[in-house]
C-alpha positions as a Markdown table, in Angstrom:
| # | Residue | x | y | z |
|---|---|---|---|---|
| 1 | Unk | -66.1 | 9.3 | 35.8 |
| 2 | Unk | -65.7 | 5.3 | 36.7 |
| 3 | Unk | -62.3 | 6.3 | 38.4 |
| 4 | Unk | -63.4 | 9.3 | 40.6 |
| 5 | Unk | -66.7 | 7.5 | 41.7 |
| 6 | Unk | -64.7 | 4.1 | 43.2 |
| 7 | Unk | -63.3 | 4.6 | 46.0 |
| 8 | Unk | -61.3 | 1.2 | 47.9 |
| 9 | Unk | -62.4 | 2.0 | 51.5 |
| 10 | Unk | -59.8 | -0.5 | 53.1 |
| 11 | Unk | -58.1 | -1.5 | 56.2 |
| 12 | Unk | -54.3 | -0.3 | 56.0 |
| 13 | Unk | -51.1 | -0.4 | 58.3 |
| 14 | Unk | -48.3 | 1.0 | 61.0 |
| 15 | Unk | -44.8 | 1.7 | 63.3 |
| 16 | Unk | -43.0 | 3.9 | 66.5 |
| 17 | Unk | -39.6 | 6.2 | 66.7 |
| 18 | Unk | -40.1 | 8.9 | 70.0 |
| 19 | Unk | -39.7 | 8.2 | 73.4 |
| 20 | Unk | -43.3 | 9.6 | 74.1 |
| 21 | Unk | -45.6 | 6.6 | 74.0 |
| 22 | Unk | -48.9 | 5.6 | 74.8 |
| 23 | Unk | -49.6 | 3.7 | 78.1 |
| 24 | Unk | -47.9 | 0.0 | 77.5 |
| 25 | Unk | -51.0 | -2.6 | 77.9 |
| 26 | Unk | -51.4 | -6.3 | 77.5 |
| 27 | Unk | -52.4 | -6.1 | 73.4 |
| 28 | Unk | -50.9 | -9.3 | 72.2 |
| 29 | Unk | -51.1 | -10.3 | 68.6 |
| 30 | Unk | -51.7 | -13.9 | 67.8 |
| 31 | Unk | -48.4 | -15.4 | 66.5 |
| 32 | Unk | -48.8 | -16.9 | 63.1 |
| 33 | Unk | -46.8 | -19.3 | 61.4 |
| 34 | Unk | -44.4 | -17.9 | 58.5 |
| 35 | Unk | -46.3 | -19.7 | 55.8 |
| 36 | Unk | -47.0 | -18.3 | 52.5 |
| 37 | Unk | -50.3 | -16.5 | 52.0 |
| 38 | Unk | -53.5 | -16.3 | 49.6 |
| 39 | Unk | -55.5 | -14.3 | 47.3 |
| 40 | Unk | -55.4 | -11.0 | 48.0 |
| 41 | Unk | -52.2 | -9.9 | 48.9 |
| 42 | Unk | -51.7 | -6.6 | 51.7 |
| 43 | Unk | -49.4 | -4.6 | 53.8 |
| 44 | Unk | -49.1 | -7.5 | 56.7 |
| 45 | Unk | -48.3 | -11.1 | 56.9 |
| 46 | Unk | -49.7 | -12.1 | 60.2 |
| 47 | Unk | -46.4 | -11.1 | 62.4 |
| 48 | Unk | -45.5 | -7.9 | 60.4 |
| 49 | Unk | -47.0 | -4.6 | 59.0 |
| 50 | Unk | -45.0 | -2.4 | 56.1 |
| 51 | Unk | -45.9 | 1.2 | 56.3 |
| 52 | Unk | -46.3 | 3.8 | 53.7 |
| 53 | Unk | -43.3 | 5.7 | 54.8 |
| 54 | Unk | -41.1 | 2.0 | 54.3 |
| 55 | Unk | -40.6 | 0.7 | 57.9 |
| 56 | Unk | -41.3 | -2.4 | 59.4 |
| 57 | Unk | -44.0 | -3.0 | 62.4 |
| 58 | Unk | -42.4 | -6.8 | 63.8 |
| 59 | Unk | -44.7 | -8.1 | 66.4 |
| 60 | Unk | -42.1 | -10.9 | 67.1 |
| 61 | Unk | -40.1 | -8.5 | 69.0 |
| 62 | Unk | -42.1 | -5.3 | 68.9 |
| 63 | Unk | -40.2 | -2.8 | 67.0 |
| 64 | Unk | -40.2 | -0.4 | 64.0 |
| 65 | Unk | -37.0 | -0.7 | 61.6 |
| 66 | Unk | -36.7 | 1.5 | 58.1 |
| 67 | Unk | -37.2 | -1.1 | 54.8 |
| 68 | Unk | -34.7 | 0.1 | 52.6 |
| 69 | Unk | -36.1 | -1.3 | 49.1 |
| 70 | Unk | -34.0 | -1.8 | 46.0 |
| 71 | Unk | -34.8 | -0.1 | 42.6 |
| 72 | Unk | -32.9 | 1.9 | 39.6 |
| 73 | Unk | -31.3 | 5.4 | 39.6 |
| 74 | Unk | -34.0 | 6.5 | 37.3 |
| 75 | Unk | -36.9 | 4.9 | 39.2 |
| 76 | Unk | -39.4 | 6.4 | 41.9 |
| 77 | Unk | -42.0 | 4.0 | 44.2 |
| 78 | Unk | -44.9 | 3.9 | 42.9 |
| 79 | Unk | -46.8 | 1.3 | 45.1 |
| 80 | Unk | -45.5 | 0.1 | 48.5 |
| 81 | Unk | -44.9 | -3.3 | 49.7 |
| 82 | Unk | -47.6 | -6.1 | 49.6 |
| 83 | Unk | -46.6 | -9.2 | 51.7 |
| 84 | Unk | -47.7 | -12.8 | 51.1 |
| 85 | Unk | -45.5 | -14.5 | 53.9 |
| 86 | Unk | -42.1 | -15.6 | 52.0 |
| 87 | Unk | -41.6 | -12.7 | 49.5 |
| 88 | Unk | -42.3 | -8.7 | 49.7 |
| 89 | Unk | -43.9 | -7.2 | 46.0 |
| 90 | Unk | -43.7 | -3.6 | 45.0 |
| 91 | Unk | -43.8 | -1.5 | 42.0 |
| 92 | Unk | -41.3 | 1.4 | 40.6 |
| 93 | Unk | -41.8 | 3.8 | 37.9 |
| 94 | Unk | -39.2 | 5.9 | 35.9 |
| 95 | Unk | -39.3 | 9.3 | 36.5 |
| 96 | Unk | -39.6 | 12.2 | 34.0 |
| 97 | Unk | -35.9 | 12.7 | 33.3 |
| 98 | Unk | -35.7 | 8.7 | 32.1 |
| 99 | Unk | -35.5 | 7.5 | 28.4 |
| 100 | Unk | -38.7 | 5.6 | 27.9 |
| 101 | Unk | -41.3 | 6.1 | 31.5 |
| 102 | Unk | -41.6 | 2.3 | 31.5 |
| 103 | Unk | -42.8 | 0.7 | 35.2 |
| 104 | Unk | -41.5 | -2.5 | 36.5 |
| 105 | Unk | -42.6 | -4.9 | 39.4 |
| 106 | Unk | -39.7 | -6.2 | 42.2 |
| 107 | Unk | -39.7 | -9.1 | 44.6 |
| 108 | Unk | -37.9 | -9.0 | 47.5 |
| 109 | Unk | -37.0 | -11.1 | 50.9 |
| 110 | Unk | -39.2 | -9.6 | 54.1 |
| 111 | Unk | -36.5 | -7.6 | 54.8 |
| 112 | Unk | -35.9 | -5.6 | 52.2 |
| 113 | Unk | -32.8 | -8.0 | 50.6 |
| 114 | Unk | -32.5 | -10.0 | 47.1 |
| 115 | Unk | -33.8 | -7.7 | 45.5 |
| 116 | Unk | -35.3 | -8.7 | 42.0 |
| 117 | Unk | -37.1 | -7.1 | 38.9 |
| 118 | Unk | -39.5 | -9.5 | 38.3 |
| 119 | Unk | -41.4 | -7.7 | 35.5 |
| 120 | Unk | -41.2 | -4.3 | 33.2 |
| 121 | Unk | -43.2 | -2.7 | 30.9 |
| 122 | Unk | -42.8 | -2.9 | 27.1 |
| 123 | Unk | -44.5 | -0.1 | 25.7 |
| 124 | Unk | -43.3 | 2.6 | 28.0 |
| 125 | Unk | -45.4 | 5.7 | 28.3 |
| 126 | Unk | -48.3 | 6.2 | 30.2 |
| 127 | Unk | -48.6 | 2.9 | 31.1 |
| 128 | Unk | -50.6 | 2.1 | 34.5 |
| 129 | Unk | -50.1 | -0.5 | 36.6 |
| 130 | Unk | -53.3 | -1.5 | 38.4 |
| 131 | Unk | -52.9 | -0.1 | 42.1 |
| 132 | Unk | -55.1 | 0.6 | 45.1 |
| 133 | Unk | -55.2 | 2.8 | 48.2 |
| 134 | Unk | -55.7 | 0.7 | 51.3 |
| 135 | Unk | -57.5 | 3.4 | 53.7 |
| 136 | Unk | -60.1 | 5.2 | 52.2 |
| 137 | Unk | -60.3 | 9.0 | 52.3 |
| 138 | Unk | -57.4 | 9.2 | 54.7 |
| 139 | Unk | -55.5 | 7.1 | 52.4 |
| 140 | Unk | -52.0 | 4.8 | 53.8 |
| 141 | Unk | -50.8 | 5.0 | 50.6 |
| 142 | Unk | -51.1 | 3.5 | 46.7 |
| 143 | Unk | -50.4 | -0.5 | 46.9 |
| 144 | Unk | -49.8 | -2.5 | 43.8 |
| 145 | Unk | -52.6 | -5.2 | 43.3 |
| 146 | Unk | -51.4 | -8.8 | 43.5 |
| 147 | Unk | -52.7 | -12.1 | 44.4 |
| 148 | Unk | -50.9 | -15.0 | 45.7 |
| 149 | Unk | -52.4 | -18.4 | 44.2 |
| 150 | Unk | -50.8 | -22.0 | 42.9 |
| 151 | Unk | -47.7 | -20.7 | 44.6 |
| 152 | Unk | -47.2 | -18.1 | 42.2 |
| 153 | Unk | -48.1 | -14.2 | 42.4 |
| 154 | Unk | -50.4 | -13.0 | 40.1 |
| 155 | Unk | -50.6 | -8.9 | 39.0 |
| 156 | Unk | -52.4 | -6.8 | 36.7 |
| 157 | Unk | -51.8 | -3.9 | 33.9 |
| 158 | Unk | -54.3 | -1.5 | 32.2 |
| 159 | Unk | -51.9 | -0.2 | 29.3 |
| 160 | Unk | -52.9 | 3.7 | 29.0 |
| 161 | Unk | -56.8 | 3.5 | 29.3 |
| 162 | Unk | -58.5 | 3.1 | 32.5 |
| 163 | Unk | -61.3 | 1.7 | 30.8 |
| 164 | Unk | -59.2 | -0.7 | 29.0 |
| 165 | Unk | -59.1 | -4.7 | 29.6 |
| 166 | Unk | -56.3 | -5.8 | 32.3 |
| 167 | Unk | -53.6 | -7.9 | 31.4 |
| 168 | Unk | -52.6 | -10.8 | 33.8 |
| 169 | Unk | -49.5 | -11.4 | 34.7 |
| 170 | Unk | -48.3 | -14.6 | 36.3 |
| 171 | Unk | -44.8 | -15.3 | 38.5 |
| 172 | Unk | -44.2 | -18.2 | 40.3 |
| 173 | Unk | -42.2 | -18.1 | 43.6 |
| 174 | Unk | -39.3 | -19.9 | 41.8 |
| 175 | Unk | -39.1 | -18.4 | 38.1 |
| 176 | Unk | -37.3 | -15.2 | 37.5 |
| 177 | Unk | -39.7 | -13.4 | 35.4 |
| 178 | Unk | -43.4 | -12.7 | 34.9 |
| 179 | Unk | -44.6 | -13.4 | 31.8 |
| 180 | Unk | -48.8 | -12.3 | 30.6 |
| 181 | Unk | -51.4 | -14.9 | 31.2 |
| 182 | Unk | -53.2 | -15.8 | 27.5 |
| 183 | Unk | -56.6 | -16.7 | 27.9 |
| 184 | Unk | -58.8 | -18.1 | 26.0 |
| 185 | Unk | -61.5 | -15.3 | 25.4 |
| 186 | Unk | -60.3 | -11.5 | 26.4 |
| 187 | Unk | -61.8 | -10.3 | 29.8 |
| 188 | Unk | -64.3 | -7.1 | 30.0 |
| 189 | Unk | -62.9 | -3.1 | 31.0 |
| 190 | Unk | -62.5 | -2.9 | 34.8 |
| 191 | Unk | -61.2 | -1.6 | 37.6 |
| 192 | Unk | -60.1 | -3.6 | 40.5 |
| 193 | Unk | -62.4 | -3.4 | 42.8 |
| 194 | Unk | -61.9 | -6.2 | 45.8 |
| 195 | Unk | -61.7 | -10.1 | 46.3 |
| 196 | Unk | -64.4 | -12.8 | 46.6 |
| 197 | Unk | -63.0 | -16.6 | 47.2 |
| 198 | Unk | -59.7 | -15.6 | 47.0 |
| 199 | Unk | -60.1 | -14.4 | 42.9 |
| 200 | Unk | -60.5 | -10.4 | 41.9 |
| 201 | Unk | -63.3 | -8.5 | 41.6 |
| 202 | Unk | -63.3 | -6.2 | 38.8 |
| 203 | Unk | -66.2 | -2.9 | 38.3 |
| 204 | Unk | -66.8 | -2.2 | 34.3 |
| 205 | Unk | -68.6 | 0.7 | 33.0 |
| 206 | Unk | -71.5 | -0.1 | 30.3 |
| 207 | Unk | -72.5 | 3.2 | 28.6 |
| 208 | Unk | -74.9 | 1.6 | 27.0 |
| 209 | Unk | -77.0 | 0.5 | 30.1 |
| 210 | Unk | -75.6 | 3.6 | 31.8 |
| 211 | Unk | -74.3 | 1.2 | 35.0 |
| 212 | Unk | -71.6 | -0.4 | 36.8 |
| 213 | Unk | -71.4 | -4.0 | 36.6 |
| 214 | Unk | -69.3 | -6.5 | 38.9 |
| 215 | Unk | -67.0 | -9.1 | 37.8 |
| 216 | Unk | -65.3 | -11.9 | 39.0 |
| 217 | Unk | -62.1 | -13.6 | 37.4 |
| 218 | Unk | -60.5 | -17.0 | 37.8 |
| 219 | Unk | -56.9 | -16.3 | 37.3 |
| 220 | Unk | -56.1 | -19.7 | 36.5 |
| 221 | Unk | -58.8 | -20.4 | 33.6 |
| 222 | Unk | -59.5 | -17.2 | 32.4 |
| 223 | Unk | -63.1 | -17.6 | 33.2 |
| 224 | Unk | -65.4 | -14.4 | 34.4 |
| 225 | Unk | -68.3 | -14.4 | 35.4 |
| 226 | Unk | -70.7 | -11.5 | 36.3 |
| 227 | Unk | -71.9 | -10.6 | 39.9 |
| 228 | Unk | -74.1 | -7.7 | 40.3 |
| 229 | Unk | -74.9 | -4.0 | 38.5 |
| 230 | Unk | -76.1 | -0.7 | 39.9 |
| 231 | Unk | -77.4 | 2.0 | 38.0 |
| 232 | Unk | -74.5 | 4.7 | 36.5 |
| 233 | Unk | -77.1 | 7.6 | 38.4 |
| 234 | Unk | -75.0 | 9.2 | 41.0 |
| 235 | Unk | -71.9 | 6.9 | 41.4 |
| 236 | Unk | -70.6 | 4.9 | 44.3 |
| 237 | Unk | -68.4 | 4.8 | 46.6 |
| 238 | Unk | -67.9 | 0.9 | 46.6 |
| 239 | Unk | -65.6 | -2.1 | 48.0 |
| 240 | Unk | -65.5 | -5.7 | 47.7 |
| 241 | Unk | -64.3 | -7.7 | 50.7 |
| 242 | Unk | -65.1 | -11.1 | 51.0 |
| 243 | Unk | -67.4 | -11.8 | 48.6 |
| 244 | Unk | -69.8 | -8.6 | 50.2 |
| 245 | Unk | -69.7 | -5.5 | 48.4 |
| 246 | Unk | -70.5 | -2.0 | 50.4 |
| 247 | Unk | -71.5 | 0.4 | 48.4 |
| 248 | Unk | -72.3 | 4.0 | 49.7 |
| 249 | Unk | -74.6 | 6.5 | 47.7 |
| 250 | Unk | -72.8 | 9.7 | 47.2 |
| 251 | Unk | -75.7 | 11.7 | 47.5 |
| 252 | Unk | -77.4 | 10.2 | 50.2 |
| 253 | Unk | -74.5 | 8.6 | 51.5 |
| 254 | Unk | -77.2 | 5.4 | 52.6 |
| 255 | Unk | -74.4 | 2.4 | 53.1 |
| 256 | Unk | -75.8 | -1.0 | 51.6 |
| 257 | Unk | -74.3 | -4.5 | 51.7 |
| 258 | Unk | -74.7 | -6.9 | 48.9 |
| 259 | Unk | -73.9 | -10.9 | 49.1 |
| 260 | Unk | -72.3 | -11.4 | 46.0 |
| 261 | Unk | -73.3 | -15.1 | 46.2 |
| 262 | Unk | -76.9 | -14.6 | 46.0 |
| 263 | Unk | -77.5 | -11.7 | 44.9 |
| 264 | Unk | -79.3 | -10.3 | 48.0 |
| 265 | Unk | -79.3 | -6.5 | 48.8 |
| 266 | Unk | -79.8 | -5.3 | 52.0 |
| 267 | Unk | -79.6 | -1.4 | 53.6 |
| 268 | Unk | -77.2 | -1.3 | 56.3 |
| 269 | Unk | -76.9 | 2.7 | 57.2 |
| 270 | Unk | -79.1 | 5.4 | 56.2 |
| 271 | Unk | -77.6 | 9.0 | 57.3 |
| 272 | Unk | -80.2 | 10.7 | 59.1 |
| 273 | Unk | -78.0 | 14.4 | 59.3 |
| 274 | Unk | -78.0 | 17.3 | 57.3 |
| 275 | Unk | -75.7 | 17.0 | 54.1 |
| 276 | Unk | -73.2 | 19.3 | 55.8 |
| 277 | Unk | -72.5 | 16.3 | 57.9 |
| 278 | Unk | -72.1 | 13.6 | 55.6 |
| 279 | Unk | -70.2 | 10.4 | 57.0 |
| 280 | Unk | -68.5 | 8.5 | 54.8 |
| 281 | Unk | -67.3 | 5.3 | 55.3 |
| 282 | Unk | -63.5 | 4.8 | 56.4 |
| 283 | Unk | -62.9 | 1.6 | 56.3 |
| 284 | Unk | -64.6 | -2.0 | 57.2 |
| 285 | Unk | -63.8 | -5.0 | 59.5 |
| 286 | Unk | -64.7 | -7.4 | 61.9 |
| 287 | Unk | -67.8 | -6.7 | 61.7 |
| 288 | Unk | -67.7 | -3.4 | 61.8 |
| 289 | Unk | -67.0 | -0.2 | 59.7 |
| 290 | Unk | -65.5 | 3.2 | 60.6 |
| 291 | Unk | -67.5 | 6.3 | 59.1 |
| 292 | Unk | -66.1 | 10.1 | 59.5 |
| 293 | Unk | -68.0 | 12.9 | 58.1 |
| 294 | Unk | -66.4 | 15.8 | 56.0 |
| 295 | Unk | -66.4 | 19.2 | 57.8 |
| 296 | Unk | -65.8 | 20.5 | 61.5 |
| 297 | Unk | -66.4 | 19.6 | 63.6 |
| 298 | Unk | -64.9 | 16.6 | 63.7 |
| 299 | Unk | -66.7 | 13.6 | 64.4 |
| 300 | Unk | -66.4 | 9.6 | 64.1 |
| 301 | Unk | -68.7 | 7.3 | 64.5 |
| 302 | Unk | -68.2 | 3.0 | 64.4 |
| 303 | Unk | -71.3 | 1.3 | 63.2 |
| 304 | Unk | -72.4 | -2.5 | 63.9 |
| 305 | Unk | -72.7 | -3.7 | 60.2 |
| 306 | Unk | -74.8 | -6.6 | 61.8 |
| 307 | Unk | -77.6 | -4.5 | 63.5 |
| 308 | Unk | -76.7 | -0.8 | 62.1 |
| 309 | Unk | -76.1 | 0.8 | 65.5 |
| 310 | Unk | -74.0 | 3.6 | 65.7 |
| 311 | Unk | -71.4 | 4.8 | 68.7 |
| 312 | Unk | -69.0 | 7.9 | 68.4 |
| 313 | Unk | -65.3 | 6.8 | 67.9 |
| 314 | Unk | -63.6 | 8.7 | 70.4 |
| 315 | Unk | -59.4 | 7.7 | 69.7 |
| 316 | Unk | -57.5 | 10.5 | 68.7 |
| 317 | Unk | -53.8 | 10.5 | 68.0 |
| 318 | Unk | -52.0 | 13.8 | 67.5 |
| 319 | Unk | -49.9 | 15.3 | 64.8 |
| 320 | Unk | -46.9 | 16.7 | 66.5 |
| 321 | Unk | -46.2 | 19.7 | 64.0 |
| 322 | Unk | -49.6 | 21.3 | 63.9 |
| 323 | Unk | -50.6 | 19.8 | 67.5 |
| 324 | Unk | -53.5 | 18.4 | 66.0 |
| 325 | Unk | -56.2 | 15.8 | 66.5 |
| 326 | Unk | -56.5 | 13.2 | 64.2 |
| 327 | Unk | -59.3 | 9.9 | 64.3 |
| 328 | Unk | -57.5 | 6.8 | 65.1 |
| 329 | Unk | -57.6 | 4.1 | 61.9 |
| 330 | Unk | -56.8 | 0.9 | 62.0 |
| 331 | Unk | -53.9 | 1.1 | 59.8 |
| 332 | Unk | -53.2 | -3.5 | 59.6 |
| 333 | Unk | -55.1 | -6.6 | 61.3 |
| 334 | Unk | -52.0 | -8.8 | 63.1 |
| 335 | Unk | -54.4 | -11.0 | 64.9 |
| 336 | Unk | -56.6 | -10.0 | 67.5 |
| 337 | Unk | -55.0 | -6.3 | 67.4 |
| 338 | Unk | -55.0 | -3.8 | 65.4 |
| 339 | Unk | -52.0 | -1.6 | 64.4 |
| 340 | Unk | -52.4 | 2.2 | 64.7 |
| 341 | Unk | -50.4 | 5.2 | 64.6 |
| 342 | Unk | -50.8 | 7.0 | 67.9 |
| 343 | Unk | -48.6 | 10.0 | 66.8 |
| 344 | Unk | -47.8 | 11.5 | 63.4 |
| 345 | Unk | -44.4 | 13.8 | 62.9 |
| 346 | Unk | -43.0 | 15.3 | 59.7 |
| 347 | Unk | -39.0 | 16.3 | 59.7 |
| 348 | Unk | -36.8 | 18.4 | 56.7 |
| 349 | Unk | -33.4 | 17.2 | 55.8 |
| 350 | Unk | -30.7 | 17.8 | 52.8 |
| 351 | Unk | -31.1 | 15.7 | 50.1 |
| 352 | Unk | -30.9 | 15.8 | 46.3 |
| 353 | Unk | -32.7 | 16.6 | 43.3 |
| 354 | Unk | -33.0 | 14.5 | 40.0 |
| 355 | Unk | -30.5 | 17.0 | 38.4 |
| 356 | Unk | -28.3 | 16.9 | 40.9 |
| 357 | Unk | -28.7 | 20.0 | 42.8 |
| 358 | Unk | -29.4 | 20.2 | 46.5 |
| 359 | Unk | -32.5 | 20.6 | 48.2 |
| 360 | Unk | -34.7 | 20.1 | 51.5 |
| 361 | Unk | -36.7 | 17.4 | 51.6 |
| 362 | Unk | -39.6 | 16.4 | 53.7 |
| 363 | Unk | -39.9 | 13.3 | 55.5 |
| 364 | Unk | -42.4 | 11.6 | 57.7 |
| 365 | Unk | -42.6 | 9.4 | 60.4 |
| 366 | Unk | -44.9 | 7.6 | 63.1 |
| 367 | Unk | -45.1 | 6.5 | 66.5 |
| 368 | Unk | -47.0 | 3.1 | 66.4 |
| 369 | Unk | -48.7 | 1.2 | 68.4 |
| 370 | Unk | -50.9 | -2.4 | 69.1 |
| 371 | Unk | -54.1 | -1.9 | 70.2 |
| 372 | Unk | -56.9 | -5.4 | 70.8 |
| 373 | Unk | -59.7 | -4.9 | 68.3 |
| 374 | Unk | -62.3 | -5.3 | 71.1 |
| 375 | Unk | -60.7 | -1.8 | 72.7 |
| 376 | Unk | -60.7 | -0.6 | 69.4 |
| 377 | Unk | -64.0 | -0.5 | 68.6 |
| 378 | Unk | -65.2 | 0.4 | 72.2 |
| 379 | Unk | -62.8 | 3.4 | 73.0 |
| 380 | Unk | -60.7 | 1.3 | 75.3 |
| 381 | Unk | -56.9 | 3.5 | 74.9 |
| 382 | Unk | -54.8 | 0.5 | 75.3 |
| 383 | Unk | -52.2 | 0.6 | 73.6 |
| 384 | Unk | -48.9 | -1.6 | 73.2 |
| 385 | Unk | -46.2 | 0.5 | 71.3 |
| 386 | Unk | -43.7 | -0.5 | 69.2 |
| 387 | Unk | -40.3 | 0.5 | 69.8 |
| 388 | Unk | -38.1 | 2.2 | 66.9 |
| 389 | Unk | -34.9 | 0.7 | 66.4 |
| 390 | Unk | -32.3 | 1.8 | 63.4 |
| 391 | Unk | -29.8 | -0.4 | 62.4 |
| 392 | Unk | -27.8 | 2.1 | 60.7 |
């Protein structure tokens, strides 16, 4: 099915909390300005990275601090913050034991205050708000879609069918509310599927033609227009990121690259292994992409999207509980570094069910670190860690 064969092979983010730490070394990220970002909208701003388990990475004075994020008694996160400089989105759903299962949309400030539902659905139910997973196979965890554009933040919603239409909604930075964008004619079935010139990318299914085809949307006009199609053979594995799409063959696992502005299709990586030794693509950027393949023993390898050559990825970090290996992502670009989480521990502690009755819970957390992308992608273990620092 469309949903099972895209996979959003993405760059995610990071954070620190033990006194164990990787060697401190000069990894500096590039300060940026607080200024309110566009298009595509992720888990960093420039300065800061917000992590799946809600804490914050703050390169302005190197620590992790816990995000405590706003939402009702009935409500469970959904999709984890997105950041686009001034304001932090995120989505909530109601849980099972709610009266109508409806999902809702909040803006917050980059700290977790003023808190505000922006948006909730009407028809409760099954209703899914379009999300992505920004890290592959080894996902960071399910983000809520949004764009920033004509300073306003723009979101989407698929109703109860995945092959259904989305709906646009549109809030600017100083209204309240969303409200759905009305266009003039109604936009094709899609799934988000990446950015090109700061405007969505979108992947429909035609049975009829038996393939995938790409589409682009201009939020503010309504108008689409369509990119590229591949044959509905074997299904993809398939991201757009700045107006390229990678696609990777799921049989073959062959990585190509398309230029969505011309048109022009080019191979990039043909796997030369047996099939037991598949590598599949991580995640790609700057340049490069990150490809891990899917059985012992474990192996990474970076290839040189420019010229297709291939060196093993040799970071590790450790999971404390199982003493573990695990390949080193990079979890958030915050200029010329990457963030990555150097150690991985999990913890149980008393906490409460829905109904009310008491029970253990499990909880995660990470030591995090800045590395320079140069080091990164040549093995270089220099790392700059942040430090954890609760307020409570």
């Amino acid at each position: 099915m469309l949903a099972s064969a895209l996979v959003l092979l993405l760059i995610a983010g990071c954070g620190q909390r033990t006194e164990s730490a990787p060697p401190v070394a000069s990894a500096e990220p590039e300060q940026a300005e607080e200024t309110r970002l566009e298009g595509w909208l992720f888990p960093w701003d420039g300065q800061r990275y917000y992590t799946g388990q809600n804490e914050v990475c703050d390169t302005a004075d190197m620590t992790t601090r816990p995000l405590s994020l706003t939402m009702g008694p009935w409500e469970h996160l959904t999709g984890y913050p997105v950041a686009d400089g001034r304001f932090l989105y995120y989505s909530t759903s109601d849980t099972q034991y709610a009266p109508d299962l409806s999902e809702q949309v909040w803006r917050c400030n980059p700290d977790g205050s003023g808190a505000k539902m922006i948006w909730k659905s009407e028809t409760g139910g099954e209703g899914l708000l379009e999300n992505a997973r920004l890290g592959g196979q080894v996902t960071d965890a399910a983000r809520m879609v949004a764009f920033a554009q004509q300073d306003a933040v723009w979101f989407f919603y698929r109703g109860d069918n995945i092959f259904s239409s989305p709906e646009v909604y549109r809030c600017g930075v100083e209204e309240a509310s969303a409200r759905r964008v009305e266009y003039p004619d109604s936009l094709p079935c899609g799934i988000f599927t990446g950015e090109m010139n700061g405007q969505p990318v979108f992947c429909g299914l035609r049975n009829e033609d038996r393939e995938y085809f790409f589409w682009l949307l201009d939020l503010a006009t309504g108008e689409t227009r369509e990119l590229f199609t591949l044959p509905d053979t074997t299904g993809y594995l398939s991201l757009v990121q700045d107006g390229m799409l990678y696609f990777q063959d799921q049989e073959s696992a062959s990585l190509y690259e398309v230029d969505l502005s011309i048109g022009k299709q080019r191979l990039v990586w043909q796997q030369e292994q047996k099939p037991a030794t598949i590598a599949w693509v991580q995640f790609i950027g700057d340049g490069y992409a990150l490809l891990e393949n899917t059985s012992l023993p474990m192996l990474a390898c970076s290839l040189d999207l420019a010229d297709g050559s291939i060196t093993e990825a040799t970071l590790r970090g450790m999971n404390e509980s199982s003493g573990e290996e695990y390949v080193l992502h990079a979890l958030a670009p915050l200029g010329n570094c990457y963030v990555v989480e150097c150690r991985h521990h999990t913890g149980i502690r008393a906490g409460m069910s829905l109904a009310g009755e008491p029970q253990q819970k499990r909880y995660f957390w990470g030591d995090y670190a800045l590395i320079e992308k140069e080091d990164y992608w040549n093995n270089v273990p220099e790392y700059r860690p942040f430090t954890w620092v609760d307020d409570g």
